[in-house]
C-alpha positions as CSV (number, residue, x, y, z in Angstrom):
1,X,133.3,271.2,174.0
2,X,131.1,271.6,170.9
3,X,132.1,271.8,167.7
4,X,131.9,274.5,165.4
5,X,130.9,274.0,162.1
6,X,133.6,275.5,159.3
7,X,132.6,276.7,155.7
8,X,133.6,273.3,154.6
9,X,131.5,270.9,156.4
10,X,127.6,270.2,154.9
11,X,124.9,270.0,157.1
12,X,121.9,268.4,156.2
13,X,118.3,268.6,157.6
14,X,117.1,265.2,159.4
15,X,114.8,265.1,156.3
16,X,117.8,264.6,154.0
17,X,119.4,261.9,155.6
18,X,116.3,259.7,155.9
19,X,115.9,260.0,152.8
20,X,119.1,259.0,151.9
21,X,119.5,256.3,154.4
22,X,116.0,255.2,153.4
23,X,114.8,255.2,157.0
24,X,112.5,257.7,158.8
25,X,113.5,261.1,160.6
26,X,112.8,259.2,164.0
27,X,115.3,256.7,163.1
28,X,117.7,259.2,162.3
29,X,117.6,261.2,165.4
30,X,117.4,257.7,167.0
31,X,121.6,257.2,165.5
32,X,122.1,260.8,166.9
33,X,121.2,260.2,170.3
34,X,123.1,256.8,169.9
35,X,126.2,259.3,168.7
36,X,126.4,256.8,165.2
37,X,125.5,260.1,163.5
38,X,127.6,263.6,164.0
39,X,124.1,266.2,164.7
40,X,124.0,269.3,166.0
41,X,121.5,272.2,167.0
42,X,122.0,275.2,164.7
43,X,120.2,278.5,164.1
44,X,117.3,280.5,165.8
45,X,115.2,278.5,166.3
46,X,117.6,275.5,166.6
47,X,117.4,273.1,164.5
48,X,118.6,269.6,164.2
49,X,121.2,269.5,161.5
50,X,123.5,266.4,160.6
51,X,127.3,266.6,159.2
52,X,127.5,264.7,155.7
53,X,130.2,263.6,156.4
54,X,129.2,261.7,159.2
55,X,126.4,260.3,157.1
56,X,129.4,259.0,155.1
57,X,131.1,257.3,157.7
58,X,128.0,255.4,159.0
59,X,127.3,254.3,155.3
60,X,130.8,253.0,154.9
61,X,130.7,251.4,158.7
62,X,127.4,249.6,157.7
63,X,128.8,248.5,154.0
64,X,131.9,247.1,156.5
65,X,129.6,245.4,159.2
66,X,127.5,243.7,156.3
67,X,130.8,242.4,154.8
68,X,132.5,240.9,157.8
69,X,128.7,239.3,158.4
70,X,128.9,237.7,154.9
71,X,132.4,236.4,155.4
72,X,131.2,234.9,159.4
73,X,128.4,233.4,157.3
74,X,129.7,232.2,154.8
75,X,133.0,230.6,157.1
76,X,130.1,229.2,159.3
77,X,128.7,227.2,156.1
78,X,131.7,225.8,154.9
79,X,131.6,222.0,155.9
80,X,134.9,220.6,157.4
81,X,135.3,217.9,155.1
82,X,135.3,221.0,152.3
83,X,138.3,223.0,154.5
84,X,140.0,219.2,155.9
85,X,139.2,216.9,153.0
86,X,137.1,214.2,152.4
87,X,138.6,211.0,153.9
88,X,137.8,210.4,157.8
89,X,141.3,210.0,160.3
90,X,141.9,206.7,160.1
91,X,140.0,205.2,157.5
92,X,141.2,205.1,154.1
93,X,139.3,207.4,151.0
């Protein structure tokens, strides 16, 4: 079933988004197809338009994804003698 766009939700033209994501329209409809982006076909002719509130929700799902990345990197650079201690099992520090 598709949805049906209520006086409260923004659309935006492909266009807009790029710009705001700072990627091209291609790369836009690309996160459409891949559903990361709520689109659909409006008007006569149709056009592609794009909910801003998905836009939103893919910003804050990337801002997410690029902090759960930091933590695995920085977890993954944290030595063991820096979480366990200094001394080796068995040998006195």
């Amino acid at each position: 079933m598709s949805r049906v766009p209520t006086s409260d939700v923004r659309l935006l033209a492909p266009a807009q988004v790029a710009e705001v994501l700072g990627i091209s329209v291609d790369e836009v409809m690309a996160l459409v197809d891949e559903r990361r982006l709520r689109g659909m076909r409006v008007g006569s002719p149709a056009r592609w338009r794009i909910e801003e509130a998905s836009v939103a929700e893919y910003l804050d799902a990337q801002t997410e994804e690029a902090r759960r990345m930091a933590l695995w990197r920085q977890s993954n650079e944290a030595s063991f003698p820096e979480l366990w201690g200094t001394g080796i099992v068995g040998k006195p520090d």
